[in-house]
N, C-alpha and C positions, 0 to 999 in steps of 0.2 A: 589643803584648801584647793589646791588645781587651778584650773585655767577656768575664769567666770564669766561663761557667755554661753547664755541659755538657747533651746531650740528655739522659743518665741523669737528671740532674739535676730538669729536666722533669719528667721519669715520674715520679718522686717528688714531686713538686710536685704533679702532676693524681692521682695514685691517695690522697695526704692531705688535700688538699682535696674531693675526694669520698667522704669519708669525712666529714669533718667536716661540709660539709652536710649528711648523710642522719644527724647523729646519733650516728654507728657510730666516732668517733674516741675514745679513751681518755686524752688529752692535750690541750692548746690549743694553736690553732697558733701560733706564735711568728717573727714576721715581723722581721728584724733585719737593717738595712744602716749598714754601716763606710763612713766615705772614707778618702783618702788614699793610695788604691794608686796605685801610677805608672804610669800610660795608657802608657804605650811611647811617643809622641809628643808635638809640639808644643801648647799653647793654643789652636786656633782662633780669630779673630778674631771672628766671630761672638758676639753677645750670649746668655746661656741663656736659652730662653724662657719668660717669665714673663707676669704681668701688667702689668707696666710697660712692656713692649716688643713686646706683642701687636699693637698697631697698626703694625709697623714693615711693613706689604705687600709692599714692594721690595725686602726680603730673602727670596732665591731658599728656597724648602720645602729643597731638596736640603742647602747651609747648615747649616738649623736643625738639620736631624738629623743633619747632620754634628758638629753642638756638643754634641747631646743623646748620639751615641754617645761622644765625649769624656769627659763625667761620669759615664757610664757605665760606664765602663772605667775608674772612678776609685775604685769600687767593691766593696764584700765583702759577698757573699749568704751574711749565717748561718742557720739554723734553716728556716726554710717560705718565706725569702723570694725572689725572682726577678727579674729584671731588667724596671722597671719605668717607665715614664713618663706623669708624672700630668699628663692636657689640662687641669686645672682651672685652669691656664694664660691659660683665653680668658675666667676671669670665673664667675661662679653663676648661672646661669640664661641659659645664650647661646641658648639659644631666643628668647626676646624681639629678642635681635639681626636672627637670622635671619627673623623676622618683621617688619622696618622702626624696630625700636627703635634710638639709637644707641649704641655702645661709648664708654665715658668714662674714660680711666684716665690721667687728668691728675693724679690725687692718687698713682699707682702701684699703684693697685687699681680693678679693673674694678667700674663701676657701672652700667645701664641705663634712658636715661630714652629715653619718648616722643616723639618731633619734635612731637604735640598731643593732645592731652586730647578725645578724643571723648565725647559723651553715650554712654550705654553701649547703649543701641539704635541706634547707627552703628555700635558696634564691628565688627566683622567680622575674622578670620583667616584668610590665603590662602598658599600654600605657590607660594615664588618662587625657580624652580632658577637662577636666575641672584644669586641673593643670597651679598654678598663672602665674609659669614665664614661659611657653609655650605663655598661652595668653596674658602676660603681651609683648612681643616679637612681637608676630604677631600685638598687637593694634600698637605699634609704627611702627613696617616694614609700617602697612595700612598710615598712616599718612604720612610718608616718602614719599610712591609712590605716595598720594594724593598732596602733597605740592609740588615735585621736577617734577612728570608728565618724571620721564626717566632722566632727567639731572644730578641726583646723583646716582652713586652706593653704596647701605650701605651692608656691609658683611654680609656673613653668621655669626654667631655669634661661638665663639670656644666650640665647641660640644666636642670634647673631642674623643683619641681612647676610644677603646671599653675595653682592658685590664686595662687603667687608669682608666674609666669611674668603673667600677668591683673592681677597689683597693680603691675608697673611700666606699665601702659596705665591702666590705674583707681587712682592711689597711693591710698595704704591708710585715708585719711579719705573718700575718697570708694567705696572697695568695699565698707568696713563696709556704708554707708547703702543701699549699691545692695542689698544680701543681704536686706535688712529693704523696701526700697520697689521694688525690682526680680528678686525673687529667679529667677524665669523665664528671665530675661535673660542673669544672673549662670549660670544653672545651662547656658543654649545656648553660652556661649564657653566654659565651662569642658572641654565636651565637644567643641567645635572645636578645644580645645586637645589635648585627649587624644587625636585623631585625628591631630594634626600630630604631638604626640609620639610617636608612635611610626611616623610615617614617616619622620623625621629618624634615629633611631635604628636602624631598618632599614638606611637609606642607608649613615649612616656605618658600619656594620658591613661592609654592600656591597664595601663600598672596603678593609676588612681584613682580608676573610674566608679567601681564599685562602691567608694564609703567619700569620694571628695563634694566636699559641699557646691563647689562651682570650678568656673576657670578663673585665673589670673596670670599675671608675669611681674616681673621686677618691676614695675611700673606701681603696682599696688590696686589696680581697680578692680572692681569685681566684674562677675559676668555668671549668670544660668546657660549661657551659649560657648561652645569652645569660642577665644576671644586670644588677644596677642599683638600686642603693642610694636610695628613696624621699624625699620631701619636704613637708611644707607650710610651713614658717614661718610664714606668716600665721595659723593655726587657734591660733598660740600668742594671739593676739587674741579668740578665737571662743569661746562655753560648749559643754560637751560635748552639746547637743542638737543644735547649729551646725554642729558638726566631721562630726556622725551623717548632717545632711541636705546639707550642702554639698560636703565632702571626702571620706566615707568609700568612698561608693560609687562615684567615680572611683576614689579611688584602690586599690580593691578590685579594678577591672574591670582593673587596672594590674599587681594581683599576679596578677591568672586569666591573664593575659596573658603573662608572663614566669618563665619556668622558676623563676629563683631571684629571691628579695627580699629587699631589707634597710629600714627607717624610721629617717629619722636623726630621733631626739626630742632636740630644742631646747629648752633651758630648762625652767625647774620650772613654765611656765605651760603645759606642754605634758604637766604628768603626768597630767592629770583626761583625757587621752584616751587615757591606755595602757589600761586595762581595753575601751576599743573596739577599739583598735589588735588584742589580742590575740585579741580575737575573727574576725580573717581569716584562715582556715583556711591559704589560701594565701602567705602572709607567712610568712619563714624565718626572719627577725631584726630584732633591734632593736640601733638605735647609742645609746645615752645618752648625753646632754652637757648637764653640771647648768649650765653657762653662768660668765661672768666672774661670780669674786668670791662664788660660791658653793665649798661644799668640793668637795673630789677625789671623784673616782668611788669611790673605797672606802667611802667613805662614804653608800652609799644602799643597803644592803643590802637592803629590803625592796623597791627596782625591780626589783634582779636576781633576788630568788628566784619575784615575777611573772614575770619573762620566762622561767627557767629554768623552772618549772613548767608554763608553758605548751606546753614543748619547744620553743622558740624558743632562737634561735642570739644570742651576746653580745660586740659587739666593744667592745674596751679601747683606745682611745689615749691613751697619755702612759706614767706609770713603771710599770714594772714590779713596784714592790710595789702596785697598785691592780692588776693581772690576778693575784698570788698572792692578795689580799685577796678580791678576788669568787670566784675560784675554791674557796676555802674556805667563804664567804659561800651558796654555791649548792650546794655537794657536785658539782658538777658541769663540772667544767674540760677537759671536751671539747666543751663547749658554746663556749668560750671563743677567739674572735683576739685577741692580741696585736699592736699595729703600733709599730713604737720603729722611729723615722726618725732617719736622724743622729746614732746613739746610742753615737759613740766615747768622749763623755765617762764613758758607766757599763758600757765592754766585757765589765769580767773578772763582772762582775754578772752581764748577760746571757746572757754563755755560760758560765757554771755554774747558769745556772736554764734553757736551751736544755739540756743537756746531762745538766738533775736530769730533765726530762721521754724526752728520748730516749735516756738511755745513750751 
């Protein structure tokens, strides 16, 4: 049977997501995938790729996408959504890796530590094409693009900002200190970083450009424009004059750089830099995530109608009475993605609120 999502299908995929970036959509898009459909075949023996089993190297690429087109085909694309495969897979910030860090996922979640702790004026970054999990990366993208031939989109994999990327070589009691007693320093890798980033991202793209239907990242949206969902975590530590002098202007030089953008804001210690944030002209959206143990996204109605007002783009994950709640909250719900993963438990929900939107 395979994976059921036709080229029409597509079209309509790329003509409402460009629409929904530029603004011009009159609805949210509503991203909603079913399991339980029966693949036409066997279980492969093959592990699904995750974090836990990212280190397995001696499982052939061919394999993995072998197991990845399995769950695939397991699959029901309702409303905006498309057949998708998220690399976040290899961990948050696999730049670090690819840089000489090591992968650690002994606990079944990728962590990134240094092999050593340099003083921060040894630090240095250097771009190593023979580095594993670069190529371990690009062998599967090849495979992906060779088996799917365009009919799957698999992500960018979570690269990591460039100040995160910098506090697993500097952890984050000693990067504080550096910004205040070495800020020069702090400011030369941070921008060695932003060079690398975005040669890695060129590359991997390299490798899928020929047969990938668009762009994404672990975020899940789509994009006809190379696109890539922003970061700093660490600035959730920083005051907003810190964020202004340390982060803003990379990561500004990050949105002039890339067709479309998104900021994932982390935590309520990351709200005192939304009035900066909103100031990049070139920034297309903001992700909100008030963090554990804080309330649901419905509940911050005065971040969404900053970001709505700003004419910034607003993505929702989790239930879907928090995207009809904001959407009401902002008057504006075609500013608005939807992502409800694995969402058989609340079906008939979904597709009579897919369904109040599209007819």
């Amino acid at each position: 049977m395979g994976i059921d999502f036709s080229p029409a299908r597509w079209d309509a995929v790329k003509k409402n997501y460009a629409l929904w970036w530029e603004g011009k959509l009159d609805r949210p898009l509503i991203y909603t995938v079913l399991g339980g459909k029966d693949p036409g075949r066997a279980l492969p023996s093959t592990p699904l790729l995750d974090q836990s089993n990212c280190h397995l190297l001696s499982v052939p690429a061919k394999d993995i996408i072998d197991r990845i087109d399995y769950e695939l085909s397991t699959q029901t694309y309702l409303g905006d959504s498309f057949p998708f495969f998220n690399m976040i897979c290899f961990g948050p910030g696999i730049v670090a890796a690819f840089l000489g860090a090591e992968l650690d996922n002994a606990t079944g979640k990728v962590w990134f530590r240094p092999k050593e702790i340099k003083p921060i004026h040894e630090l240095h970054f250097e771009y190593d094409p023979n580095n594993v999990w670069l190529n371990r990366l690009k062998d599967i993208y090849r495979e992906g693009m060779k088996r799917w031939q365009g009919q799957v989109l698999m992500s960018m994999p979570d690269l990591g900002g460039t100040l995160d990327i910098l506090s697993t070589f500097r952890p984050a009691d000693l990067l504080l200190t550096d910004l205040y007693d070495e800020p020069e320093e702090a400011k030369r890798l941070t921008w060695e970083l932003h060079e690398l980033w975005i040669r890695y991202f060129r590359e991997l793209h390299e490798v899928t450009e020929p047969y990938s239907p668009g762009w994404s990242d672990w975020a899940g949206m789509y994009c006809e424009e190379p696109s890539y969902i922003l970061q700093c975590d660490f600035c959730y530590m920083l005051s907003p004059k810190m964020f202004d002098e340390f982060v803003k202007p990379e990561l500004q030089a990050m949105c002039q750089y890339l067709p479309r953008s998104f900021y994932h804001l982390d935590g309520v210690g990351q709200l005192n830099k939304l009035d900066s944030l909103l100031e990049i002209k070139e920034l297309d959206g903001v992700q909100w995530v008030p963090g554990a143990g804080k309330p649901d996204m419905a509940h911050w109605p005065e971040v969404y109608r900053k970001i709505a007002a700003s004419d910034k783009n607003i993505q929702i994950c989790g239930a879907f009475d928090c995207l009809l709640a904001v959407a009401k909250q902002t008057g504006k719900p075609g500013r608005i993605f939807g992502g409800f993963w694995q969402a058989d438990s609340y079906e008939k929900e979904l597709r009579r609120l897919i369904e109040s939107y599209t007819g």
